[in-house]
N, C-alpha and C positions, 0 to 999 in steps of 0.2 A: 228409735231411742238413740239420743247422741251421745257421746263418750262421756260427756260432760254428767250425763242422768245415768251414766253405767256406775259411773264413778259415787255416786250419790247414791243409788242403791246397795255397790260395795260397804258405804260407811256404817252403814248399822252393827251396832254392839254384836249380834247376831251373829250377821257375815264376818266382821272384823276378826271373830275368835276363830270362824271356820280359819279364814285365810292364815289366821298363824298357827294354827294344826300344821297346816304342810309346809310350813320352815323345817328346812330339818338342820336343825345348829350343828349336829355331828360330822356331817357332810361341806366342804368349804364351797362356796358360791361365788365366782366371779364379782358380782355387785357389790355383796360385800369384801372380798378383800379388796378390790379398790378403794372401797372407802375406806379401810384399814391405813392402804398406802397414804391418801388422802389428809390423813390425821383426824378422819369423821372417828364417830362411835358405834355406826352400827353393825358391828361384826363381832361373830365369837369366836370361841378358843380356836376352831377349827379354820378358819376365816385366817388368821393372825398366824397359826403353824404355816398352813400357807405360803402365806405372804411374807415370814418370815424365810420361808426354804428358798423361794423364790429370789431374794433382794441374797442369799447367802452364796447364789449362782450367778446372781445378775446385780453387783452392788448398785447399776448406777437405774435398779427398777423404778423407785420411789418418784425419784427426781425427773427420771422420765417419763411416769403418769403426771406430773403436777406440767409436762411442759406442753405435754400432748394437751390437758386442761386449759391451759395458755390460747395454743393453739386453735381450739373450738373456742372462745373466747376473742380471737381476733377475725379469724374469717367468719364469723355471726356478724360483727361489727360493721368491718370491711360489708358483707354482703347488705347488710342493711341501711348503714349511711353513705355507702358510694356504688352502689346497684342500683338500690331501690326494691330491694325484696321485701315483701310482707308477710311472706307463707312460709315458716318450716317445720318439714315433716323429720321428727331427730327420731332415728330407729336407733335402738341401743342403749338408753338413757340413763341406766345407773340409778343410784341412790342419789338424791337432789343433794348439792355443793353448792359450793358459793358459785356464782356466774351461769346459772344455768341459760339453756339457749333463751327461752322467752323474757329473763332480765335482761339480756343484754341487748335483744332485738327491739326489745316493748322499750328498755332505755335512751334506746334513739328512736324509734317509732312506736309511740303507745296502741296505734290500730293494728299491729302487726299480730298475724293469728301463727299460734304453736300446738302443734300435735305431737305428744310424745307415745312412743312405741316399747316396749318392753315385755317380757313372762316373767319376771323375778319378782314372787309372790311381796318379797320384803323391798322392793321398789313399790310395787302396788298400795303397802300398808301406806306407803310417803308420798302417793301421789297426791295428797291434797296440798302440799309446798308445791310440786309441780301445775297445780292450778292455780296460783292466785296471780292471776289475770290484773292487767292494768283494765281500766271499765269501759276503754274502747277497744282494747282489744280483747283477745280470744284464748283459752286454752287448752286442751283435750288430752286423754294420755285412753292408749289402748293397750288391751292384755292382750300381746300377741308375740308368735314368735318370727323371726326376719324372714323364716323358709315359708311364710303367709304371705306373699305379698298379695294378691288378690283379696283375701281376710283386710291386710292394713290399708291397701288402696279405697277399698269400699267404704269400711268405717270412717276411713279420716277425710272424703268428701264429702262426708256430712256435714265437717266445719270447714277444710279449704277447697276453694276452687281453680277447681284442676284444666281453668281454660285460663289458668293465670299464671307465671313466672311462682315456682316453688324451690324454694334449698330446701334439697333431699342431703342428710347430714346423715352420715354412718361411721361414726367415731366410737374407732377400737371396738369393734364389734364384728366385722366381717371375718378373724381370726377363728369365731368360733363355728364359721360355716365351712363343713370340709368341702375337698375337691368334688365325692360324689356327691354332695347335696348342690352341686352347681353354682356360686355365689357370683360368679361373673354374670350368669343369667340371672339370676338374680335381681345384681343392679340393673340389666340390659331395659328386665320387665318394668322397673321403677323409673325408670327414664325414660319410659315409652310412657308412661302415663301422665309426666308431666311435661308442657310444653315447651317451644322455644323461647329462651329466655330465661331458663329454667337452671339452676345449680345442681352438682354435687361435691360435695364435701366429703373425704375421705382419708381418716388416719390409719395405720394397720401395723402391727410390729415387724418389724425386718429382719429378717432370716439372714440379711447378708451385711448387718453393723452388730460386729463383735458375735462374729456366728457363732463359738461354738460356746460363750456365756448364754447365749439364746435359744439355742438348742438344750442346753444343759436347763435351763429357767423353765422351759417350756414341758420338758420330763418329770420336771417335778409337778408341775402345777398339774401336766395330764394325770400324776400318780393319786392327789390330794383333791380335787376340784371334782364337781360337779361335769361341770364341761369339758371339752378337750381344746387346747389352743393350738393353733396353726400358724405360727408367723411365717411371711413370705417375702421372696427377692424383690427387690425394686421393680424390676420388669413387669413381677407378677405382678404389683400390686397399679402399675402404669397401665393394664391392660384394660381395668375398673373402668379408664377412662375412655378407652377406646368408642370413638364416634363424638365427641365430645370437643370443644375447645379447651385444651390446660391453659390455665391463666399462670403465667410468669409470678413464681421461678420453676415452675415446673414440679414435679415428684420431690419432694426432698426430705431431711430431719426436719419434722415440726416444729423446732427452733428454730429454722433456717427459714420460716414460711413469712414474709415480709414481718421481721420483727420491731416490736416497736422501737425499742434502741439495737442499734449496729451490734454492740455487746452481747447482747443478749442471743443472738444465732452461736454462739458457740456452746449454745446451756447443754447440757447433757442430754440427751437422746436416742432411743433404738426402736423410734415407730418414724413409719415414712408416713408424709402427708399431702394433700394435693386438694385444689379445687380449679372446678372446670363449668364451662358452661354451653346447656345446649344450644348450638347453631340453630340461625334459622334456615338454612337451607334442606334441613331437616325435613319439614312440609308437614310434622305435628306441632 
């Protein structure tokens, strides 16, 4: 069964209703208060308390979700009309936005196939905006959590092939895998699956711009949220890349990651961002 007939068996009125049993609106969820930040609609009171404690510790939060948005938005771009990538695996995907990876990718390259990754039952409800597919290309979304990577490797070579150049994309999502769950192994495993030639994409909020708003941002949200966040130092999050080629400009503020206007690098920002790509001296 491919993700694509998972998804199709989720949509029945049936499952539809189970699946929003286990929303629990009382409790705030990451997906949704981004979307909050976003200026989407699908978040509640608790979602919005949130997100409002958080922007009351970190004013410049909002502005620096929409920039990291930008962000994934430009290195999709970049990767697919001056790479040549037609494969990506987006773990972390959030409630569907404007720009999602497979618009942007399928809008310079219609054959271009996307697999999105997610557990946020109310991501799940919206995955049918995450599949509407250009008709040459492809799109797939799995209920899965990032500390699966064996689970997401398996399912998502159903639709891409993994003897091909893939952007592996994990935007603002590695925060929420702590030290003991190992997230540097993590990616290690996910980049061992895909070959030379092969991307990561990687934004993550930083511990060391404007640390102690971000310390302060992060205590709240671990008080209020579902999840607990982890933002980390520049180093930490340069580590992600280790064995890997960083493409220039290296680790930096996601507005600073070749912007489309000069102006524009100085947007507000407090997630580090970087993409790299695997060598081929590699020998997978």
């Amino acid at each position: 069964m491919t993700p694509n007939d998972d998804w199709r068996r989720a949509a029945t009125t049936e499952q539809m209703s189970a699946l929003t049993r286990t929303i629990d609106p009382t409790v705030a969820h990451i997906a949704r208060v981004q979307d909050y930040w976003l200026g989407g609609k699908d978040h509640f009171e608790a979602d919005r308390v949130a997100g409002d404690e958080a922007i009351a510790q970190l004013p410049d939060m909002a502005t620096s979700v929409r920039n990291t948005r930008a962000f994934l938005g430009r290195t999709v771009r970049f990767l697919a009309a001056e790479q040549g990538i037609r494969q990506f695996l987006d773990l972390g995907t959030g409630i569907p936005s404007a720009s999602n990876t497979h618009e942007v990718a399928q809008g310079v390259a219609p054959g271009s196939r996307i697999v999105y990754v997610d557990n946020d039952p109310m991501v799940l409800a919206h995955a049918r905006a995450l599949l509407t597919s250009s008709p040459e290309g492809r799109c797939a979304y799995i209920d899965a959590d990032i500390r699966e990577p064996e689970k997401i490797l398996n399912t998502a070579a159903e639709v891409l092939d993994f003897t091909e150049p893939v952007a592996v994309v994990l935007m603002a999502v590695l925060q929420f895998v702590p030290d003991d769950d190992d997230p540097h192994g993590i990616v290690r495993r996910l980049m061992a699956a895909v070959p030379a030639g092969s991307y990561l994409v990687i934004s993550h909020p930083a511990a060391d711009i404007q640390a102690a708003a971000m310390a302060g941002m992060a205590r709240s949200l671990n008080e209020l949220m579902a999840q607990r966040v982890k933002p980390r130092s520049k180093d930490a999050v340069t580590a992600f890349f280790d064995g890997l080629d960083l493409l220039e400009p290296g680790v930096v503020r996601c507005p600073e990651w070749r912007p489309d206007r000069p102006e524009d690098a100085a947007g507000k920002s407090t997630m580090w961002g970087g993409v790299a790509r695997k060598p081929d001296h590699t020998g997978s």
